[in-house]
Residue, then its C-alpha position, 0 to 999 in steps of 0.5 A: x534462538x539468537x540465529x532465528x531472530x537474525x534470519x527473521x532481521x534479515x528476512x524483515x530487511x528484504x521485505x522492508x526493501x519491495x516496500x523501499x521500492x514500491x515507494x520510491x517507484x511511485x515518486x519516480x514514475x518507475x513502472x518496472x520497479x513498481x509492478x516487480x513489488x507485486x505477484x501477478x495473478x488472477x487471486x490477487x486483491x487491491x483496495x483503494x481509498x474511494x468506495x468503488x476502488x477495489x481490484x480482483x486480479x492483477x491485470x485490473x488493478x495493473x490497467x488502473x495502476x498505468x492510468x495513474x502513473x501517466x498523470x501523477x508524476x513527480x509527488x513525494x512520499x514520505x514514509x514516517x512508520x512501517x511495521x512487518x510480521x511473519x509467520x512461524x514458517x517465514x514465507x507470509x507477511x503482513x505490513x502495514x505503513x503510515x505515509x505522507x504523499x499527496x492522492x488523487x480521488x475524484x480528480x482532486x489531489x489532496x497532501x495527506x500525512x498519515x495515509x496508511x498501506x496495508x498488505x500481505x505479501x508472500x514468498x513466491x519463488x524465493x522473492x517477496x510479492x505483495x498479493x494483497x494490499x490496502x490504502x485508506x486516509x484518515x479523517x482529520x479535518x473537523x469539516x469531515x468529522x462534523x459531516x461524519x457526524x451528521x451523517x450518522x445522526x442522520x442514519x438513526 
């Protein structure tokens, strides 16, 4: 039992290390390291913050991905909390992370703290590559609680 819950550390540690690289990739600007986190294919997901920010495939969301690393350079990500499960068998992973950075929505950047990343990724060739992954930003502020808020009342 003690050796399974060292290889499942071990195994932990190297999908905690694409993650390392995804995020120290993007605050470098470092294209190669960024795309090697991901498997490229056409079965592939990636969900943005903004409503129509969803890529199906890898070269889709690779297009949108170039176009932000030309213009977002320079910003810190900070990550504050990363948890990883696997399954019995070691070979799929689900992760999420809290992180603080500054986005990019509708050509406005913003400094957000707690930015959630959320994925799955497999072992593919005996490499972990994320196939699906998720971003989304809390709602904070009061000013966007009350629109919540009246929005909602709105609706009923």
């Amino acid at each position: 039992m003690k050796e399974m819950n060292s290889n499942s550390q071990e195994i932990k540690l190297q999908i905690k290390s694409v993650l390392n690289t995804l995020l120290k990739a993007q605050e470098d600007g470092n294209w190669e390291a960024f795309k090697s986190c991901f498997y490229k294919s056409e079965n592939v997901t990636h969900i943005g913050t903004d409503m129509d920010e969803i890529w199906i495939g890898w070269e889709a969301f690779e297009s949108w991905m170039k176009h932000i690393f030309k213009i977002r350079q320079g910003l810190q990500i900070f990550e504050s909390s990363t948890r990883i499960e696997t399954d019995k068998n070691n070979t799929t992973a689900w992760y999420y992370q809290l992180i603080d950075t500054c986005i990019e929505t509708k050509s406005e950047t913003t400094r957000i703290e707690g930015f959630r990343h959320t994925g799955v990724m497999l072992l593919i060739n005996d490499k972990w590559q994320i196939v699906q992954s998720h971003i989304s930003a809390p709602i904070t502020e009061q000013n966007n609680l009350s629109e919540l808020n009246i929005e909602m009342a709105h609706n009923q």
